[in-house]
Structures are given as structure tokens and as C-alpha cells.
C-alpha positions as CSV (number, residue, x, y, z in Angstrom):
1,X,0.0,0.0,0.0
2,X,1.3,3.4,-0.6
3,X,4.6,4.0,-2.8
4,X,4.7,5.2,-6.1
5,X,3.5,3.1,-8.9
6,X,5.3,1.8,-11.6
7,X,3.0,2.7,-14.7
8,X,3.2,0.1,-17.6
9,X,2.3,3.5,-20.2
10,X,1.8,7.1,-19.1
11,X,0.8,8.4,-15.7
12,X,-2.7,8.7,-15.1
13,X,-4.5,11.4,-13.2
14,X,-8.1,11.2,-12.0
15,X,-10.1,13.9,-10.2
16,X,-12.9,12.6,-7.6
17,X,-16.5,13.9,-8.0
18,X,-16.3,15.7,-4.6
19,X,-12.9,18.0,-6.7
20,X,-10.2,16.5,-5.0
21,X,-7.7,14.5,-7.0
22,X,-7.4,10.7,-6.5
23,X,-4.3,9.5,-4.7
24,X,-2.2,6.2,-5.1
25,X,-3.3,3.8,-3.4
26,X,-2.0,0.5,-4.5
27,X,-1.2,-2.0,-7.9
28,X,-2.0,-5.3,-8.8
29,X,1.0,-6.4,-11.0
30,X,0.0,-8.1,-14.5
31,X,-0.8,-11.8,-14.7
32,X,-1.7,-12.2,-11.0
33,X,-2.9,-15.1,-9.5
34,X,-5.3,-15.9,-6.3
35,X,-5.2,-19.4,-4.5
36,X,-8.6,-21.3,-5.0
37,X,-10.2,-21.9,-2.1
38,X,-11.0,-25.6,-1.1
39,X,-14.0,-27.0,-3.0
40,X,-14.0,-24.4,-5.3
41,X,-14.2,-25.1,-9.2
42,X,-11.3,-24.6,-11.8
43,X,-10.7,-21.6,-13.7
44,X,-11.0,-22.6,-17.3
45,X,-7.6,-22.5,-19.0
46,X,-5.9,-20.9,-15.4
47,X,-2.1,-21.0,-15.5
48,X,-2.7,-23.9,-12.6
49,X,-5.2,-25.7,-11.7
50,X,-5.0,-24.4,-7.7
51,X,-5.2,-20.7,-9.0
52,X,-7.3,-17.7,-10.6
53,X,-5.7,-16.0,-12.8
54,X,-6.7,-12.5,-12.7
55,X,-5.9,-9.0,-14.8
56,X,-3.8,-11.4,-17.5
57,X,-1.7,-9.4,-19.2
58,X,-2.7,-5.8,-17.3
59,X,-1.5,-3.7,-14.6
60,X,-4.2,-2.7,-12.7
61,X,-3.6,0.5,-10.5
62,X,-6.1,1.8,-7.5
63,X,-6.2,5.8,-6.7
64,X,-8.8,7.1,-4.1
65,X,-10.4,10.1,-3.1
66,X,-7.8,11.4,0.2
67,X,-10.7,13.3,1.4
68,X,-12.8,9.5,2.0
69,X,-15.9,11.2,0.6
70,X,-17.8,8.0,-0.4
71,X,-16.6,4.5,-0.2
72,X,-16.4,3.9,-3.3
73,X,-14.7,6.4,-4.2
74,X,-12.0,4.5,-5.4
75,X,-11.4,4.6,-9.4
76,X,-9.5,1.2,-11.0
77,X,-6.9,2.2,-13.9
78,X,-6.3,-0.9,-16.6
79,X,-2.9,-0.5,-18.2
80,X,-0.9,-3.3,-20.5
């Protein structure tokens, strides 16, 4: 949490609806995967069969409002 990011293209900027600009908040590096819980089915075509791949092939970067506004104000950026 925190840091800087590390943008995969140009930085992006976002202002929040309330006016104040969206801050870095945290990344979600490219071809990411998430342990499957017991008992839970396979992700077709998943790099392994105990794992969800997710964002394949995409950084996904999370700024949010620093004023805490609304609770989801929060605005996903998809970069590859």
C-alpha cells in the first residue's frame, strides 16, 4: 500500500466527483494469480489448476479520493 506506482504507459490522473484529485493507493501487478479456495471449481484455462488468474496481461492501478468522501470512491486504472 502506498509507494509510487510503476505505470506500464503514461501516468494517469483522475479527479474525484467531490474535486479533489485521486491519490495512489495500491497495484495489482500483471498476470496475477489468487489461490482457490477448497471446494472451489477450476478456472478454465488458469495458469494452474489451484489458481485464478486475474488482470492477464494488465496492470491494474487503484487511486482514491484522500478526502474518504464515499466508499467507493475509489477509481480502478487498466494498463498493459
Amino acid at each position: 500500500m502506498g509507494g509510487a506506482p510503476s505505470w506500464a504507459q503514461r501516468p494517469e490522473f483522475y479527479t474525484c466527483a467531490c474535486g479533489a484529485d485521486l491519490v495512489y493507493v495500491c497495484q495489482v501487478p500483471e498476470n496475477r494469480d489468487f489461490a482457490v479456495h477448497p471446494g472451489r471449481p477450476e478456472q478454465p484455462d488458469s495458469v494452474r489448476p489451484d489458481a485464478y488468474g486475474l488482470f492477464l496481461g494488465n496492470e491494474v492501478y487503484l487511486p482514491a479520493c484522500p478526502d474518504r468522501c464515499d466508499p467507493a470512491a475509489v477509481w480502478p486504472v487498466n494498463q498493459n
